[in-house]
C-alpha positions as CSV (number, residue, x, y, z in Angstrom):
1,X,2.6,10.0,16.2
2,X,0.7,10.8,13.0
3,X,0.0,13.8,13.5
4,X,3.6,15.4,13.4
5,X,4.8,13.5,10.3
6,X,1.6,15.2,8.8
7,X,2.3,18.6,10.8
8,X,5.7,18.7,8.5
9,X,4.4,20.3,5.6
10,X,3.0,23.4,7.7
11,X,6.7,23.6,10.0
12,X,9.0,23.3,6.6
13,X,6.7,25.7,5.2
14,X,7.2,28.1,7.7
15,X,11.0,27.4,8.0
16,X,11.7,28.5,4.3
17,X,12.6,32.2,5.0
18,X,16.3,32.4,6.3
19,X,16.4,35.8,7.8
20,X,14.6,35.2,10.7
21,X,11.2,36.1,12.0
22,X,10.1,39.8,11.7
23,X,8.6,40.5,14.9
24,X,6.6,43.8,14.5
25,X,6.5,43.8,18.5
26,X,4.4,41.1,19.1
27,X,5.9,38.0,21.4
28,X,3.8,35.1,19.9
29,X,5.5,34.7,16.8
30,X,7.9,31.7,17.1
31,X,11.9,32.4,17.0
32,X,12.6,29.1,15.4
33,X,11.1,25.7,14.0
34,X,12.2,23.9,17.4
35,X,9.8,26.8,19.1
36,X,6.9,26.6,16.7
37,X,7.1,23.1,17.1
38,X,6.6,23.0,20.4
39,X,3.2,25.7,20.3
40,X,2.2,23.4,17.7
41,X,2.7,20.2,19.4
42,X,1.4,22.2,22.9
43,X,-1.9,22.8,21.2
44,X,-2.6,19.7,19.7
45,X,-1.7,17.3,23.1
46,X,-3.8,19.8,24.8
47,X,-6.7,19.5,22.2
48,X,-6.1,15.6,22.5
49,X,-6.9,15.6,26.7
50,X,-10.1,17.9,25.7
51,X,-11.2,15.1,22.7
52,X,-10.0,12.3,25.1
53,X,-7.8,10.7,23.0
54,X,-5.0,11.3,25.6
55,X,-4.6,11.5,28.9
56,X,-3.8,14.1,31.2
57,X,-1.0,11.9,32.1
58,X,0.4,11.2,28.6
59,X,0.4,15.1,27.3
60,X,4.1,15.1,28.3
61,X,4.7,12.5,26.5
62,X,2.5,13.5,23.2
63,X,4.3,17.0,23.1
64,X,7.7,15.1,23.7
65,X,7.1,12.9,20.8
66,X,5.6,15.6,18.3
67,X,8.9,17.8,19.1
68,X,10.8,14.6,18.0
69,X,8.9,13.6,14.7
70,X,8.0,17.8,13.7
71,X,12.2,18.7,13.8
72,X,14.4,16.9,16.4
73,X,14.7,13.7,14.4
74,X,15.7,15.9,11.4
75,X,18.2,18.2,13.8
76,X,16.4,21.0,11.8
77,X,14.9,22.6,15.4
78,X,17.5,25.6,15.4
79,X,16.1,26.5,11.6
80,X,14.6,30.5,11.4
81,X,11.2,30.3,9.8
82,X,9.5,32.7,7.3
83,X,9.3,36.0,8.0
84,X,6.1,36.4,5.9
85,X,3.7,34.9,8.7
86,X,2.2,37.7,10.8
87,X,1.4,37.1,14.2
88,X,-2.6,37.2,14.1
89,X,-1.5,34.6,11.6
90,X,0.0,32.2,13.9
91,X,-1.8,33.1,16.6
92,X,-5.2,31.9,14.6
93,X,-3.5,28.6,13.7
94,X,-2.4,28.1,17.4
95,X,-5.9,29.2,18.2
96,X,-7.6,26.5,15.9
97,X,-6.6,23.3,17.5
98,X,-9.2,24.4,20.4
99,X,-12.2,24.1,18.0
100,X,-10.3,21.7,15.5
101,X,-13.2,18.7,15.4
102,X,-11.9,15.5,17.5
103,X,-12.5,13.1,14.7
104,X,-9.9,15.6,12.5
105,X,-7.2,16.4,15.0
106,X,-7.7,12.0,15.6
107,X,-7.0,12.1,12.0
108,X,-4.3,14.2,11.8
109,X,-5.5,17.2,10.2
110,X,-4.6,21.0,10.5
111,X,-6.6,23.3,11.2
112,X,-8.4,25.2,8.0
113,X,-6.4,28.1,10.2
114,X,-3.0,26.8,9.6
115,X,-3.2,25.7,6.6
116,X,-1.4,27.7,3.6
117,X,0.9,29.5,6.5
């Protein structure tokens, strides 16, 4: 999948810090690369039903093989992530796949929301 090999830049990005994530209270931040990841990989299957591109039937499968190109085939997964990235932050990248353009997300491209996080 495209997409995730492209998604890489963004997810090693975010796993430079080595401290962990500073909360602040907020749930939505991700503990770990494996966990962002997966919200990544979550909202860009689900965008792909919506564009149809995919099928209801293969999300499984799409968020499966994101998780395996964005940091399972790297056994990076377990890696902390920045702890510079607020959680309105993240939550406005994860929040951008739903009005992400079909043609771009098709294309693999971020979100302008995610991009520099």
């Amino acid at each position: 999948m495209e997409f995730a090999k492209n998604s890489k830049i963004l997810i090693l990005a975010l796993a430079l810090g080595s401290g962990g994530l500073a909360c602040g209270g907020s749930s939505s931040l991700p503990e770990d690369l494996g966990e962002a990841c997966g919200d990544i990989g979550s909202a860009f299957c689900d965008r792909g039903v919506e564009c149809g591109f995919l099928t209801e039937g293969d999300r499984l499968s799409c968020e499966n093989a994101f998780f395996q190109g964005c940091c399972a085939d790297d056994g990076i997964c377990n890696r902390d992530l920045d702890d510079s990235i607020s959680s309105s932050e993240w939550d406005s990248c994860i929040d951008g796949f739903a009005t992400e353009s079909c043609p771009d997300l098709d294309n693999g491209n971020l979100p302008s929301e995610c991009i520099g996080l």
